[in-house]
C-alpha positions in Angstrom: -59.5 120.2 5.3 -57.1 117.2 5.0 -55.2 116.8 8.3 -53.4 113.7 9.4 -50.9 112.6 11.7 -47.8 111.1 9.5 -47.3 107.4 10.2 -43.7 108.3 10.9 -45.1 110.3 14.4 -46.7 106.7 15.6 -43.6 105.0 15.1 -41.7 107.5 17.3 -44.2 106.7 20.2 -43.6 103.1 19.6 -40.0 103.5 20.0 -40.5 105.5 22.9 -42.2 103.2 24.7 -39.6 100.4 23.5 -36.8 102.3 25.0 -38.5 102.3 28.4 -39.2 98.8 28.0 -35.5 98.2 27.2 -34.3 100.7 30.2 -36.4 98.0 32.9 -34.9 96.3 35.7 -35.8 93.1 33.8 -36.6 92.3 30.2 -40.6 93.0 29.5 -43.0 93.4 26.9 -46.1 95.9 26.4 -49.9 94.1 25.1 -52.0 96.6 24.2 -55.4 95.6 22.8 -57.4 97.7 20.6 -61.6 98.1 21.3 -64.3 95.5 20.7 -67.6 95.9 19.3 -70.3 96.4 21.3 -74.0 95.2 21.1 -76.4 97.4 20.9 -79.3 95.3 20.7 -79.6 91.9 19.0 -77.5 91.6 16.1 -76.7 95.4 16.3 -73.5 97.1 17.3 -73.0 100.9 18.6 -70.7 102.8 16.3 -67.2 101.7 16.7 -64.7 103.7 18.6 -61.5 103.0 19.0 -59.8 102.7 22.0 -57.7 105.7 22.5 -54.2 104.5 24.0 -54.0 102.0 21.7 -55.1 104.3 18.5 -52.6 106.9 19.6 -49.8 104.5 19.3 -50.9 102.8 15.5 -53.2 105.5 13.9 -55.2 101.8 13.2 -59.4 102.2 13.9 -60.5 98.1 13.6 -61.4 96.2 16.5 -60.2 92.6 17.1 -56.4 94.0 17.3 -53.2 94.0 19.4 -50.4 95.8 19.6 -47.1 93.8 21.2 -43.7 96.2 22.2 -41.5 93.3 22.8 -38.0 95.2 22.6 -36.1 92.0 22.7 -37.6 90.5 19.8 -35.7 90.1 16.5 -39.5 92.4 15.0 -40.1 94.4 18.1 -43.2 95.7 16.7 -45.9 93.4 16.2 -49.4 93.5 15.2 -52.3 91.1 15.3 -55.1 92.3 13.5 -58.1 90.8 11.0 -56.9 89.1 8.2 -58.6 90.6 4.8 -62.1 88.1 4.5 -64.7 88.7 1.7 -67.5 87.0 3.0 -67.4 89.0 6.3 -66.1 92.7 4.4 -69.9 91.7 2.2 -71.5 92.6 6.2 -69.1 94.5 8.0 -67.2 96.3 6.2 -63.5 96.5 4.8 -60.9 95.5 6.5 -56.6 96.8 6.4 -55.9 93.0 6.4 -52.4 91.8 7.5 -50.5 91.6 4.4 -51.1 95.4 4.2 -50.4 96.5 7.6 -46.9 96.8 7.7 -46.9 99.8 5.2 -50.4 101.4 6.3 -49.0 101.6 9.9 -45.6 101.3 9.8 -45.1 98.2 11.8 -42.3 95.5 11.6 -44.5 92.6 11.4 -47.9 91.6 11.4 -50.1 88.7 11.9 -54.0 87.5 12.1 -55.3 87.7 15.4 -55.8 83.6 15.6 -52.1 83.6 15.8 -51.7 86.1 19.2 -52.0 83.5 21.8 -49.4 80.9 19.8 -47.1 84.0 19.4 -47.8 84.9 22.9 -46.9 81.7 24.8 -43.8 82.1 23.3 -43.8 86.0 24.1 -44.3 85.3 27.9 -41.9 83.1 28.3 -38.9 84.6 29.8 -40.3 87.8 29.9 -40.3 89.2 33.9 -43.0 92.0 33.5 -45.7 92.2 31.6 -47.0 95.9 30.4 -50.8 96.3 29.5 -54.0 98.4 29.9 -55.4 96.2 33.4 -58.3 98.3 33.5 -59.4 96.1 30.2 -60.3 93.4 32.8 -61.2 90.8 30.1 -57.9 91.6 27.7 -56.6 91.3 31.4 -57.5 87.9 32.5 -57.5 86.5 28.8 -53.1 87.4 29.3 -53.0 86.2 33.4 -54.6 83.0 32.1 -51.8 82.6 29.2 -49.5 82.6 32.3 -51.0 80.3 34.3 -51.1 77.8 31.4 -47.2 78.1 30.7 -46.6 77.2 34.5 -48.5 74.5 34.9 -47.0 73.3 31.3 -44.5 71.1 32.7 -41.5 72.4 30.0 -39.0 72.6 31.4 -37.6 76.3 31.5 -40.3 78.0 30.9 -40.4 81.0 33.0 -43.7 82.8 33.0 -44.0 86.3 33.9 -42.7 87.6 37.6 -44.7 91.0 36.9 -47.8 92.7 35.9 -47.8 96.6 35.6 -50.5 99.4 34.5 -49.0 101.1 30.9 -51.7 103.6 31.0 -49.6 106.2 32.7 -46.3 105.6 30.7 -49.4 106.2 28.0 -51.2 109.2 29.5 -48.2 111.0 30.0 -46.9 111.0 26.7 -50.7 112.1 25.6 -50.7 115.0 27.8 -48.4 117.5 25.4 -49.8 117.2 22.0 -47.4 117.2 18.8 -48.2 120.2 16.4 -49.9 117.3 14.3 -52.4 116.9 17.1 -53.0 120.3 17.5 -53.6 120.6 14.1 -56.9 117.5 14.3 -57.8 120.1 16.9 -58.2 123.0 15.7 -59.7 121.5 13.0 -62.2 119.8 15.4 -62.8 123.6 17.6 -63.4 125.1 14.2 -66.2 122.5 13.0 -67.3 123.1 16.6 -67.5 126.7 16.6 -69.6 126.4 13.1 -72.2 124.4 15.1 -72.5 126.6 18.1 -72.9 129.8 15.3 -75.6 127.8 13.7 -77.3 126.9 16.7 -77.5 130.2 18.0 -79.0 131.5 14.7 -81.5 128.3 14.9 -82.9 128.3 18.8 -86.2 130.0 19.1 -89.4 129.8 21.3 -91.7 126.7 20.5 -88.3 124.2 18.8 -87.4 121.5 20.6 -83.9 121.0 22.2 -83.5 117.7 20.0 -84.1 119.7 16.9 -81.4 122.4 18.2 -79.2 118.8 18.8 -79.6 117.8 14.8 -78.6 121.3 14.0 -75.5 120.6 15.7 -75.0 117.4 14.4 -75.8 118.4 11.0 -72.9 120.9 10.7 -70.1 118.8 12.6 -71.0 116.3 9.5 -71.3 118.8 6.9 -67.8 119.7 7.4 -65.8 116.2 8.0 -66.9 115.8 12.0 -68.9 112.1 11.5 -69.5 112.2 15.1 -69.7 114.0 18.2 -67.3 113.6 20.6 -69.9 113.0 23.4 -73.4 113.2 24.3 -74.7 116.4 23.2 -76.3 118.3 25.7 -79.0 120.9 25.1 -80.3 121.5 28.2 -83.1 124.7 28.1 -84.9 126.2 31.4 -83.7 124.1 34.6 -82.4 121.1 32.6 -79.4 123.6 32.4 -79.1 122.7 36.3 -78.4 119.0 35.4 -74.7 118.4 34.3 -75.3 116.1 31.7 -78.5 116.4 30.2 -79.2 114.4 27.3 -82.7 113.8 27.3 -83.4 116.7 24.9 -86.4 116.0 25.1 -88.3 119.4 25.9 -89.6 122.6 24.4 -88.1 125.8 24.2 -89.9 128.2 26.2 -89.9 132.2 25.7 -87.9 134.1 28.8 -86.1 131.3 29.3 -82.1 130.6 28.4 -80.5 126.9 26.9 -77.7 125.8 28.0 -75.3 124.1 24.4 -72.2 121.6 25.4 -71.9 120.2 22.2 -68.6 119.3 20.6 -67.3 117.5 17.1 -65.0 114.4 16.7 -62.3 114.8 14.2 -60.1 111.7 13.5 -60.4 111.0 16.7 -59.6 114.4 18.6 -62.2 115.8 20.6 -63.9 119.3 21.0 -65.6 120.9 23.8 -67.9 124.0 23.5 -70.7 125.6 26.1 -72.2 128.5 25.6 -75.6 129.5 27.4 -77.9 132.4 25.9 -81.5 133.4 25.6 -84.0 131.1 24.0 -85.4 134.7 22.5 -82.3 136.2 22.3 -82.4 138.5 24.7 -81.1 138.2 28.0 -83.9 139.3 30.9 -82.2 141.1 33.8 -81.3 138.7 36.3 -80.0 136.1 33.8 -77.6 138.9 32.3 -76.3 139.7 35.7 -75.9 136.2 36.8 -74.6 135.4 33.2 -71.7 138.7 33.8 -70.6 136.8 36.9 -69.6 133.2 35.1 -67.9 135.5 31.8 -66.0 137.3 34.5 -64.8 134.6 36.0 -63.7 132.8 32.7 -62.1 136.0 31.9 -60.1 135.9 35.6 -59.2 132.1 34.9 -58.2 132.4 31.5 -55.7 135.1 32.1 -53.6 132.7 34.7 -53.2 129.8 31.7 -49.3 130.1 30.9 -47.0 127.5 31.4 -45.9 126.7 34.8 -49.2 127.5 36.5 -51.8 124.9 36.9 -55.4 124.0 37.0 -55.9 124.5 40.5 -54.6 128.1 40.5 -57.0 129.1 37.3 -59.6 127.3 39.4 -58.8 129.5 42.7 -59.2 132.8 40.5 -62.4 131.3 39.5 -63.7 130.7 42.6 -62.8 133.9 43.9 -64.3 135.6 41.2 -67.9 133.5 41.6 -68.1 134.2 45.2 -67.5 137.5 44.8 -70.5 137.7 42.3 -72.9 135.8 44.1 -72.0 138.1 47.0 -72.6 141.4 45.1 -76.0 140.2 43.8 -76.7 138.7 47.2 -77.1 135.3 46.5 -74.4 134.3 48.9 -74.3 136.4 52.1 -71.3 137.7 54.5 -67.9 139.0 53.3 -66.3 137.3 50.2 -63.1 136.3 52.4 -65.4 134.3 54.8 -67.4 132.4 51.6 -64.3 131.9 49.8 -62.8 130.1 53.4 -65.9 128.3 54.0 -66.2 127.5 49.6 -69.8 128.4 49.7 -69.8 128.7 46.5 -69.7 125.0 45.6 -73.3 125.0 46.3 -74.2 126.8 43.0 -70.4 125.6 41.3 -70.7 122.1 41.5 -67.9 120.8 39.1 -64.3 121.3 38.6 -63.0 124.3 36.4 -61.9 122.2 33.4 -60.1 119.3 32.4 -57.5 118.1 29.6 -58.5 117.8 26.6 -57.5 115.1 23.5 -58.7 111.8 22.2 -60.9 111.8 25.0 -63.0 114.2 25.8 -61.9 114.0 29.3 -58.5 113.4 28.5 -55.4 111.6 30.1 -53.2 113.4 32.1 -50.0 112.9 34.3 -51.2 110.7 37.1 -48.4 110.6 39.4 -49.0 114.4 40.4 -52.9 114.5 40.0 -54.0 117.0 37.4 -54.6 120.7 38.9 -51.2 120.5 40.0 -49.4 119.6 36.9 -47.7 122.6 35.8 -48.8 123.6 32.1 -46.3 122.9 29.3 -47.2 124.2 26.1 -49.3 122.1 24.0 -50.8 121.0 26.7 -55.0 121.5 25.9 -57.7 121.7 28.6 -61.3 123.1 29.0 -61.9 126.6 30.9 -65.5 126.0 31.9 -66.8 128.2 34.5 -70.5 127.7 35.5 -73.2 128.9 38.6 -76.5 126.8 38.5 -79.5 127.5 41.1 -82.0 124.8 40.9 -85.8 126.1 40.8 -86.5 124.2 44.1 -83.0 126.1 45.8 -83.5 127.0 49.7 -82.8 130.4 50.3 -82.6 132.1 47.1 -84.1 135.2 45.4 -86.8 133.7 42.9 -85.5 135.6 40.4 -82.2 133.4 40.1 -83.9 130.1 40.6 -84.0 127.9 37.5 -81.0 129.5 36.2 -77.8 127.4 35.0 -75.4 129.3 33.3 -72.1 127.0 31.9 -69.0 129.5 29.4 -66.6 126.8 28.2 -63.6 126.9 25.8 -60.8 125.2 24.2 -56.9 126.6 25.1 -53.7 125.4 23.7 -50.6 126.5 26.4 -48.1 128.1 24.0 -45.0 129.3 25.2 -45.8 132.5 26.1 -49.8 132.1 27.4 -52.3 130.2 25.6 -54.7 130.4 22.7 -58.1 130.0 22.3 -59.5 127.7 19.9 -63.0 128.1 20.6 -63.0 131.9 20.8 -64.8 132.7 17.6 -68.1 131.8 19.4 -70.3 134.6 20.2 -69.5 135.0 24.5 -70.2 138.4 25.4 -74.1 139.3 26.4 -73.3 142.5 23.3 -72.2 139.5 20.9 -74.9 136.9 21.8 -77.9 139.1 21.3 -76.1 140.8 18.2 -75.5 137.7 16.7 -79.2 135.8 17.3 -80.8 139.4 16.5 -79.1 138.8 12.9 -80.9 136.0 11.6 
């Protein structure tokens, strides 16, 4: 499925950010550096991955780059990238080049990376705040050192910058409401998804290993345009579904027990998020179906409150009403549901938050001014719904029937105007669906 965003929807972010530069007390520029590579060992690097603010604003996946929003400047848009270089493409692999940026990405102008700091000193000067990404520490320093050379230059006029600010949450903010562009790279990326979680369900089975049940996963997110996933893949089987993020995969699959998939494809950058827990055997024993009800129940509850204008922390309050009043019921927890849900007892055996945004990261940006259970939902707007209950087989004062059990239900929703919509749906949820669909192999 060919799906892109159009070069034209970068450059309107650009200018977006240029006309809050321009609207500044004082005149000011935005540096936003791309990723570096990253050794793995030796002469080894691990897979390249862009960094995501500055990808969202130039579409451009090389490291060694820089993006410069100088709305003053007679080229306001400038990037420093690579310049084309056999000798180096023979090892590393091809390169955009600067002669054909300007077309590829839609930029005014741009140079080799050699040239940033020359262009820079001249950049800085005059300039009263300076906009970049300061949790890049090194990019950080490199730009606070520039400044410190121009004033102890001895020119005379040069004015170094007054002002250095964080751009990530003029950045974040834009990324929280996805274009329909975006939302198309994601359902794209919950449909690969969804392929690999069907596949995986038909695959698991007593005496295969959870790394095995990992390839099967990976497998199909490449078989249909997913080179990656969009995270550590976590097949966690028996207790390891107790520990969040399990990635050891390392164990057997054992009969009676259940395996808990958060698993999730890459594509072009846009992240999906899928768990689903079910039977090793494919058939839920007793006490894992009831304790499995209690998390479907409460994804059910938490689901219905996403609409627009009510927020994470409310979905996450009809979850945790909805838990408790579960783990009452089957007598895990003990008193009245109103005194649990006051004292949050429950946190014991739900250990994480209800769900988070979802985009270019996996844990994605959001607003930061307001924190982000209480940002009201806008549509496009994507987050997780991720309900879970985990009793660890060493848990004080619990039934052994429950101990050993981690049970995790986790989808992908869009807020549309009038609710939301599930992207992740077509995965097999229901205890009926599960066991049909493993039972059908």
């Amino acid at each position: 499925m060919a799906v892109a965003v159009p070069v034209e929807e970068y450059q309107r972010r650009r200018e977006q950010v240029l006309k809050r530069l321009a609207a500044a007390d004082e005149s000011a520029i935005a540096v936003i550096p791309s990723a570096q590579l990253v050794t793995r060992s030796n002469d080894t690097e691990f897979p390249f991955r862009q960094n995501s603010d500055f990808f969202y604003l130039t579409g451009f996946n090389e490291p060694d780059a820089v993006l410069v929003l100088a709305p003053d400047a007679e080229l306001p848009v400038q990037l420093y990238c690579q310049p084309k270089d056999p000798q180096q493409e023979v090892w590393h692999g091809r390169r955009l080049g600067v002669a054909r940026a300007v077309d590829a990405l839609g930029v005014d102008v741009a140079h080799a990376i050699d040239e940033l700091d020359e262009h820079l000193w001249q950049l800085l000067d005059g300039v009263h705040t300076v906009y970049c990404d300061q949790s890049n520490q090194d990019f950080f320093q490199h730009l606070l050192g520039l400044a410190a050379e121009l004033r102890s230059s001895g020119k005379r006029g040069v004015q170094p910058p007054q002002r250095w600010q964080d751009i990530s949450p003029w950045l974040h903010t834009m990324r929280l409401v996805k274009s329909n562009a975006e939302l198309e790279l994601m359902r794209e990326a919950a449909r690969i998804s969804v392929l690999a979680h069907q596949r995986a369900m038909k695959f698991v089975a007593p005496g295969r290993y959870e790394y095995q049940v990992a390839a099967e996963l990976h497998h199909e997110f490449a078989m249909h345009g997913a080179a990656a996933p969009a995270y550590g893949t976590i097949c966690g089987s028996g207790d390891n579904a107790c520990i969040l993020h399990y990635t050891e995969n390392s164990d057997a699959l054992n009969d009676g027990d259940l395996i808990l998939i958060d698993a999730g494809a890459e594509y072009q950058g846009y992240a999906a998020d899928i768990t689903r827990t079910f039977p090793v055997n494919g058939t839920f024993s007793e006490p894992q179906k009831q304790l499995y009800e209690v998390v479907l129940q409460a994804q059910f509850a938490s689901l219905d409150v996403i609409r627009p204008g009510a927020t994470l922390q409310q979905a996450q309050d009809v979850a945790a009403h909805a838990l408790t009043e579960g783990l009452v019921e089957l007598g895990i927890l003990h008193g009245s549901v109103k005194d649990n849900i006051e004292q949050a007892t429950y946190r014991r055996f739900f250990i994480h938050g209800l769900g988070h945004w979802l985009g270019l990261d996996v844990h994605d940006v959001g607003d930061a001014r307001r924190g982000d259970k209480t940002t009201p939902f806008k549509p496009g707007m994507v987050l997780t719904v991720e309900p879970g209950l985990y009793i660890p087989a060493d848990a004080d004062a619990v039934d052994s029937q429950w101990r050993g059990i981690g049970i995790r239900i986790e989808d992908d929703v869009v807020v549309t105007a009038d609710g939301h919509e599930n992207l992740t749906a077509a995965v097999p949820k229901t205890v009926a669906e599960i066991e049909t669909w493993m039972q059908n192999k």
